[in-house]
FIVEXGU-910482 format. One line per field, with one value per atom (N, C-alpha, C): residue in three letters; atom name; x, y, z. Coordinates in nm, 3 decimals. Example, Ala and Ser with C-alpha at 12.3 -4.5 7.8 and 13.67 -1.06 7.14 Angstrom:
<sites>
code c(ALA_ALA_ALA_SER_SER_SER)
site c(N_CA_C_N_CA_C)
xx c(1.319_1.230_1.320_1.285_1.367_1.290)
yy c(-0.569_-0.450_-0.330_-0.225_-0.106_0.003)
zz c(0.780_0.780_0.780_0.708_0.714_0.787)
</sites>
This chain:
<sites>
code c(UNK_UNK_UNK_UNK_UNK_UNK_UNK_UNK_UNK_UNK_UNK_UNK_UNK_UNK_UNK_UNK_UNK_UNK_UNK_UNK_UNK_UNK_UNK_UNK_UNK_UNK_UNK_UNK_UNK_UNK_UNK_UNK_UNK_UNK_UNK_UNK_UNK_UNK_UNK_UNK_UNK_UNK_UNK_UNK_UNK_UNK_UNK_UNK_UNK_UNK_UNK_UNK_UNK_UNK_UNK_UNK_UNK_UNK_UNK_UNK_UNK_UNK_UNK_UNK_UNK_UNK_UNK_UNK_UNK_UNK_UNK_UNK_UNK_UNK_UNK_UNK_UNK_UNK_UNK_UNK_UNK_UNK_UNK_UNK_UNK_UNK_UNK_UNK_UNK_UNK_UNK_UNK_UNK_UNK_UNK_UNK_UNK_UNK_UNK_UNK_UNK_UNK_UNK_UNK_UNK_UNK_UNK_UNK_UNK_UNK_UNK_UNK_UNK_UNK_UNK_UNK_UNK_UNK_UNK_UNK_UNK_UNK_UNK_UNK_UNK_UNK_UNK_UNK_UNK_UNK_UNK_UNK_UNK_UNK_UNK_UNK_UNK_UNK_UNK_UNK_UNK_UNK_UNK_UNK_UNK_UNK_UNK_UNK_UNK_UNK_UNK_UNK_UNK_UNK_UNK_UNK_UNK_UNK_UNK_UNK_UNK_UNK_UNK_UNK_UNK_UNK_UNK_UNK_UNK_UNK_UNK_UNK_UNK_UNK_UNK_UNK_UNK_UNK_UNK_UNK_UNK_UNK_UNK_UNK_UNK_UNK_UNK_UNK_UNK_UNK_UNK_UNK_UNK_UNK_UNK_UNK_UNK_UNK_UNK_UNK_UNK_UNK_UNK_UNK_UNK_UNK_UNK_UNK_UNK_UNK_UNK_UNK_UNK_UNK_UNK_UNK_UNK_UNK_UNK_UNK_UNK_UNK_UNK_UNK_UNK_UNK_UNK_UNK_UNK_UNK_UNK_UNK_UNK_UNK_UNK_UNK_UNK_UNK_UNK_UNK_UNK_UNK_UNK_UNK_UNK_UNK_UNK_UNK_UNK_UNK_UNK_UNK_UNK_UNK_UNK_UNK_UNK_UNK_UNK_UNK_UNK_UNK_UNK_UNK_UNK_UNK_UNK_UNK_UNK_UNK_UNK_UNK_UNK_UNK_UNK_UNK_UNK_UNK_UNK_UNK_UNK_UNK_UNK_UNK_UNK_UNK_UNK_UNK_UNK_UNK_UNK_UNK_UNK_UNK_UNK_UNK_UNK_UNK_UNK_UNK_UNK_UNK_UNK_UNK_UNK_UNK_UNK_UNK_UNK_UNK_UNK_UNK_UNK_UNK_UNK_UNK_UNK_UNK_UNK_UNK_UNK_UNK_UNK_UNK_UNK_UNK_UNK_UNK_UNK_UNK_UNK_UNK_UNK_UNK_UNK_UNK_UNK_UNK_UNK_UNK_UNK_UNK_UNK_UNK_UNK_UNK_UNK_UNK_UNK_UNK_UNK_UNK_UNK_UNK_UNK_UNK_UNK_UNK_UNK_UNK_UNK_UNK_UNK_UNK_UNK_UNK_UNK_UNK_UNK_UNK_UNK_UNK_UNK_UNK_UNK_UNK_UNK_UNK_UNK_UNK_UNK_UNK_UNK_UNK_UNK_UNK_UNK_UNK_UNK_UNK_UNK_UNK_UNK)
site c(N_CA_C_N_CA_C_N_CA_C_N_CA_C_N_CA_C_N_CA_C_N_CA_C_N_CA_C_N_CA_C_N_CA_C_N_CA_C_N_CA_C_N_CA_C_N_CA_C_N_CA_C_N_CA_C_N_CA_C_N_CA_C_N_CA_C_N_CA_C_N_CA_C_N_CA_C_N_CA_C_N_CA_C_N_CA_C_N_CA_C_N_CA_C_N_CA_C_N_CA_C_N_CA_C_N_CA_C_N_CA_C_N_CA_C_N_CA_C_N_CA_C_N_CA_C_N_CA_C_N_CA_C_N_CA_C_N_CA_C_N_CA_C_N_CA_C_N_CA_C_N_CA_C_N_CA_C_N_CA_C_N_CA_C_N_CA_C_N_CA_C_N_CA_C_N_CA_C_N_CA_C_N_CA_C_N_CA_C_N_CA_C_N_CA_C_N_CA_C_N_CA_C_N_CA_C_N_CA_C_N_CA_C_N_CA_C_N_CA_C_N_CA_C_N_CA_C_N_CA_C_N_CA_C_N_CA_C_N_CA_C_N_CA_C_N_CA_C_N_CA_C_N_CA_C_N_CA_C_N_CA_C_N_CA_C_N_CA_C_N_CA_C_N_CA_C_N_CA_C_N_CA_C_N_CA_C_N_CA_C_N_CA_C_N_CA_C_N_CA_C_N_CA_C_N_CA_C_N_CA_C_N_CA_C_N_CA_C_N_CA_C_N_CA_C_N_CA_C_N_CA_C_N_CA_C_N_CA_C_N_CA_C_N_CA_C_N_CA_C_N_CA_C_N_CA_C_N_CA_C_N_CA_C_N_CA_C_N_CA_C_N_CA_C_N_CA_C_N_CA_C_N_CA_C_N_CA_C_N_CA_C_N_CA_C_N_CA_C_N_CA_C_N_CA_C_N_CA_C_N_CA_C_N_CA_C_N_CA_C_N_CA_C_N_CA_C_N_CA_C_N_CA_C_N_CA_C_N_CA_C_N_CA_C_N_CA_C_N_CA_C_N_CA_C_N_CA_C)
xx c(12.349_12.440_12.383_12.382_12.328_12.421_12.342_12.520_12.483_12.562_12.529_12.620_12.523_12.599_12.643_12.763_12.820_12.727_12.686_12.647_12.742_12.684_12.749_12.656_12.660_12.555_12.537_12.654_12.666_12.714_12.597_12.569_12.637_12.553_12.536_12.628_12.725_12.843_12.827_12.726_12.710_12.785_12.820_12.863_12.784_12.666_12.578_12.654_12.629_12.704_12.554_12.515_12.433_12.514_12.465_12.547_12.446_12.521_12.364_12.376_12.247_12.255_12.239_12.169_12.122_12.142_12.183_12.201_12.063_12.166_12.071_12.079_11.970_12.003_11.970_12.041_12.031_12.037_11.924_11.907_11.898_11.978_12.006_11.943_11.847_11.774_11.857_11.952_11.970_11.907_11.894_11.809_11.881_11.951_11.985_11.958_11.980_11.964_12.073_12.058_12.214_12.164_12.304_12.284_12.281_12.212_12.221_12.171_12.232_12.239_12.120_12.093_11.931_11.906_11.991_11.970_11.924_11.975_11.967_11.844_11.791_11.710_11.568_11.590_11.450_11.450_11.569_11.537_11.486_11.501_11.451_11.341_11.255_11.149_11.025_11.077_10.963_10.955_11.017_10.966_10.811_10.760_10.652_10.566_10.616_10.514_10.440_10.472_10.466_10.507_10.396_10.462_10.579_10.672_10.784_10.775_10.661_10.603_10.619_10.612_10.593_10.731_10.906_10.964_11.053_11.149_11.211_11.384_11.455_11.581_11.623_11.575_11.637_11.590_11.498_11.432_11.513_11.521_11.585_11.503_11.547_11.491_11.556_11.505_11.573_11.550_11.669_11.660_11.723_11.620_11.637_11.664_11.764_11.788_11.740_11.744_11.743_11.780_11.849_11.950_11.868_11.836_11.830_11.923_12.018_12.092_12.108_12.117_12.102_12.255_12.245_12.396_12.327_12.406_12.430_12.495_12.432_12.506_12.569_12.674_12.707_12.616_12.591_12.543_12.656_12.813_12.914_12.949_12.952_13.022_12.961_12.975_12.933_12.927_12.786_12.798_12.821_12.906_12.858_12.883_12.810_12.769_12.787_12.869_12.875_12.709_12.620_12.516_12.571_12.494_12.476_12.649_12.710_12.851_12.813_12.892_12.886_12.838_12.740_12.668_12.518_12.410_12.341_12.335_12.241_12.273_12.112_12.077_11.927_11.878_11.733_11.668_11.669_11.741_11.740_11.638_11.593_11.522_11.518_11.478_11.454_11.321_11.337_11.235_11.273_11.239_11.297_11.144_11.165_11.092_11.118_10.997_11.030_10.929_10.976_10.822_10.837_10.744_10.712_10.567_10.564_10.436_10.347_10.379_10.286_10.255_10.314_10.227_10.414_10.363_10.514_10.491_10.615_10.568_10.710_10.639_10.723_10.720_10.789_10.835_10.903_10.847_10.897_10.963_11.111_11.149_11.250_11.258_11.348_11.440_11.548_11.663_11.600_11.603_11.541_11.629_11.717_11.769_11.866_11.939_12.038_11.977_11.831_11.778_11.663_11.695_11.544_11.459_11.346_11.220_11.097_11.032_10.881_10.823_10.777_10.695_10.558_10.584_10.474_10.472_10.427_10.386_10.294_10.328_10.223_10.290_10.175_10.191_10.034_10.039_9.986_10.001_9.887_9.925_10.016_10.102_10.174_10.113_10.090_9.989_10.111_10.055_10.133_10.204_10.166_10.233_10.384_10.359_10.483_10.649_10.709_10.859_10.945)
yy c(-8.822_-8.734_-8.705_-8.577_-8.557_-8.506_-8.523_-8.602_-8.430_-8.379_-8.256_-8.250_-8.228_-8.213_-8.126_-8.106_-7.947_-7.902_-7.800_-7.748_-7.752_-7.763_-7.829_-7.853_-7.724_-7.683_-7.782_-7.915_-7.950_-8.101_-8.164_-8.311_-8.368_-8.308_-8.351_-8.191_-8.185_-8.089_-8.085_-8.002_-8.016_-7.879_-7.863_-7.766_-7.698_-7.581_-7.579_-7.499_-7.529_-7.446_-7.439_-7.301_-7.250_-7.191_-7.212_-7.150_-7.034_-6.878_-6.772_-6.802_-6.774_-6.790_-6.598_-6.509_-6.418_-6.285_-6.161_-6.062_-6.074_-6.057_-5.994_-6.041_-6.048_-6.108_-6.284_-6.382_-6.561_-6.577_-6.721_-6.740_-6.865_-6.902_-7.048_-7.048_-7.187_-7.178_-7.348_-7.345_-7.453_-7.557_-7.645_-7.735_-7.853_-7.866_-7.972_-8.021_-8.157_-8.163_-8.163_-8.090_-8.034_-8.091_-8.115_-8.154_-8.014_-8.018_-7.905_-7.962_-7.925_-7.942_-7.917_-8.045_-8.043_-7.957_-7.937_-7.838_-7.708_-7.645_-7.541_-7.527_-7.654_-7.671_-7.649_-7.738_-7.713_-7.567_-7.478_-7.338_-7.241_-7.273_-7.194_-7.204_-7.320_-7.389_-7.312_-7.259_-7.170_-7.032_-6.995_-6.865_-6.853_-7.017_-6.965_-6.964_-7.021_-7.055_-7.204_-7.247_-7.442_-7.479_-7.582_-7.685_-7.742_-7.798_-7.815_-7.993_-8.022_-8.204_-8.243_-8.119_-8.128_-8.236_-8.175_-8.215_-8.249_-8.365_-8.412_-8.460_-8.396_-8.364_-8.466_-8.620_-8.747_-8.821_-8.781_-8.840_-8.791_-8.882_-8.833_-8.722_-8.627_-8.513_-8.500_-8.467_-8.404_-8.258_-8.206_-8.044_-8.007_-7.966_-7.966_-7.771_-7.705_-7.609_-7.524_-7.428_-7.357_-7.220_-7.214_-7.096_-7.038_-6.920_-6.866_-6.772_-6.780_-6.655_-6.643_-6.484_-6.455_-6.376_-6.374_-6.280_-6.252_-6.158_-6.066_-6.107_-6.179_-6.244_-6.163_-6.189_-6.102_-6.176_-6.292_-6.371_-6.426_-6.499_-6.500_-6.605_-6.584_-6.663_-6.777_-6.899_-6.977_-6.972_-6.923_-6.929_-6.996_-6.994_-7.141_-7.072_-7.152_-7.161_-7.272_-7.277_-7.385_-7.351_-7.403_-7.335_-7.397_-7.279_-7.298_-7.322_-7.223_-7.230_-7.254_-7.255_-7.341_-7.200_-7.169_-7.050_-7.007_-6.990_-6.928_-6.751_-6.711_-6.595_-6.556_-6.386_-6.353_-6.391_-6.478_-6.520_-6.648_-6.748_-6.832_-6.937_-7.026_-7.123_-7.224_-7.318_-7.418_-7.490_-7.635_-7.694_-7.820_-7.816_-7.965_-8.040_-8.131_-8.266_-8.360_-8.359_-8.528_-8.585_-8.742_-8.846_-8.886_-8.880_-8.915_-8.991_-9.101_-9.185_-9.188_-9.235_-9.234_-9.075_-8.986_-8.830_-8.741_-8.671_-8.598_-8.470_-8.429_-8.242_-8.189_-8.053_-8.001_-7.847_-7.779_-7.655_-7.574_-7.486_-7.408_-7.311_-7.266_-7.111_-7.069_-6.963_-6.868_-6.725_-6.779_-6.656_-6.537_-6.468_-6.337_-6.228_-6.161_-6.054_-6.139_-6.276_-6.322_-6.449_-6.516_-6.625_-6.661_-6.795_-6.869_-6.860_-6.809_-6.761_-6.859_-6.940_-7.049_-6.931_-6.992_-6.920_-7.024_-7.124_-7.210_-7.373_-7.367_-7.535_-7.617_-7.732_-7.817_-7.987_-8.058_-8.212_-8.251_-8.395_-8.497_-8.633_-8.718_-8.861_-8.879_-8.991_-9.099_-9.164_-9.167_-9.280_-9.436_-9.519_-9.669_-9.682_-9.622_-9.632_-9.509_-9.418_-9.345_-9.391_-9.353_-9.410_-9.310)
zz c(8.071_8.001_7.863_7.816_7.726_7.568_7.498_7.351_7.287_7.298_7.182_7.026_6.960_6.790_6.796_6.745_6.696_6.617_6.577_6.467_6.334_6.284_6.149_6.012_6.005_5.862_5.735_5.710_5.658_5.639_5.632_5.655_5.475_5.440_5.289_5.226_5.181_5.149_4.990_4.944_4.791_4.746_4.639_4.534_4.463_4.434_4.298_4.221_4.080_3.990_3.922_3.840_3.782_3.660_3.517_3.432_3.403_3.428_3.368_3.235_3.168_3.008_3.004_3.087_3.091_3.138_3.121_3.261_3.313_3.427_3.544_3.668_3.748_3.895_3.871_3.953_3.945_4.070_4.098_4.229_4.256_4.347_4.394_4.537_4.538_4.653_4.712_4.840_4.835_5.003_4.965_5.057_5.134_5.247_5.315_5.407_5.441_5.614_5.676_5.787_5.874_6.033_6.109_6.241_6.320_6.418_6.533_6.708_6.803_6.895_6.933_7.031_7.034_7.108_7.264_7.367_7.308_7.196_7.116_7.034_6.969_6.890_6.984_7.119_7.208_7.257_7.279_7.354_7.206_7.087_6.997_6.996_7.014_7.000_7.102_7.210_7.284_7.272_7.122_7.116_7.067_7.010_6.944_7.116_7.203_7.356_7.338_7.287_7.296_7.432_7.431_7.573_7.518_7.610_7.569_7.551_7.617_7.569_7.393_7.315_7.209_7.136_7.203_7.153_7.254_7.260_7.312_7.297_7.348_7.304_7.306_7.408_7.368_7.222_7.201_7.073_6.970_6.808_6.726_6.652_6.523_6.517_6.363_6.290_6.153_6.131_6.103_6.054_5.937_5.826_5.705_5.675_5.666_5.621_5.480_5.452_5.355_5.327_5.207_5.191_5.067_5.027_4.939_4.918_4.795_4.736_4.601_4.610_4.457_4.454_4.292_4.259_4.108_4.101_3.957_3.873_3.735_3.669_3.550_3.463_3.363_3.259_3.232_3.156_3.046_3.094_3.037_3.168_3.293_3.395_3.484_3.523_3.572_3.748_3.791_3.894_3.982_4.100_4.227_4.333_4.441_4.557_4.653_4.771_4.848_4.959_4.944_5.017_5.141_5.277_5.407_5.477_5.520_5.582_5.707_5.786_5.954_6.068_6.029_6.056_5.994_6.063_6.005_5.926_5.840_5.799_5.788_5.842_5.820_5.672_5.741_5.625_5.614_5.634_5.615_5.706_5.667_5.702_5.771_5.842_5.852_5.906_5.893_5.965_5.973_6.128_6.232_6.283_6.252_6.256_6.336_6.433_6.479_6.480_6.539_6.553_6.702_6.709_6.901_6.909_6.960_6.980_6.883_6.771_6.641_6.557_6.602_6.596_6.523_6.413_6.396_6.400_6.466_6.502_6.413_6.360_6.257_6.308_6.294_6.329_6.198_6.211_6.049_6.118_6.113_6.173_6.036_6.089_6.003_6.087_6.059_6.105_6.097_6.235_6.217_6.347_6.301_6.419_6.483_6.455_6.519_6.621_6.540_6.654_6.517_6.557_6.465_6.578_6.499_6.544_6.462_6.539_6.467_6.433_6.308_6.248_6.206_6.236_6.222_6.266_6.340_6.371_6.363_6.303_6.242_6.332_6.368_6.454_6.366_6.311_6.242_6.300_6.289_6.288_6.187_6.224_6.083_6.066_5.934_5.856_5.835_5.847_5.849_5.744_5.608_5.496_5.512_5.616_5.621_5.611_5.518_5.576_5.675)
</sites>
């Protein structure tokens, strides 16, 4: 039986507040790790055409998000941002990581047209000193 995470953009539930000092445009780039359903996580995973040996939906896996947004500041008001809502939005980022038999495979995608799409994959030995 296989355990699926809700998606749930938000592991770590931060607040940013940016004060503008300045007009003009301000940009908050924010960075978390979020849970996502692995079943989901492996069918995104063959758009780049990877063997699917690469990753393994029983194995554990980290997926670290990223939001970039900007707004128009008056240079008078304190901006904030709850980054990453329980949804992705075009543009946005991620990259999911795992370790499998000494070796970690990393996957870089980014929201594109309504589907994370790899845009780059990288697998390394772990060095012993790794945590």
């Amino acid at each position: 039986m296989k355990t699926k995470l809700v998606m749930s953009l938000a592991i770590i539930v931060c607040s940013l507040q940016l004060q503008a000092a300045t007009k003009g445009t301000v940009c908050i780039e924010s960075k978390l790790e979020v849970t996502a359903d692995a079943a989901q996580v492996a069918e995104s995973l063959t758009t780049l055409g990877l063997p699917e040996q690469y990753f393994s939906e029983k194995l554990p896996f980290t997926v670290e998000a990223t939001r970039k947004t900007c707004e128009i500041s008056d240079g008078l008001s304190t901006l904030s941002s709850t980054p990453l809502p329980d949804f992705p939005r075009e543009g946005d980022e991620r990259t999911i990581r795992q370790e499998r038999d000494g070796w970690v495979s990393e996957w870089q995608q980014k929201y594109i047209d309504g589907e994370w799409v790899t845009q780059r994959f990288t697998r390394y030995k772990k060095q012993n000193d790794e945590v």
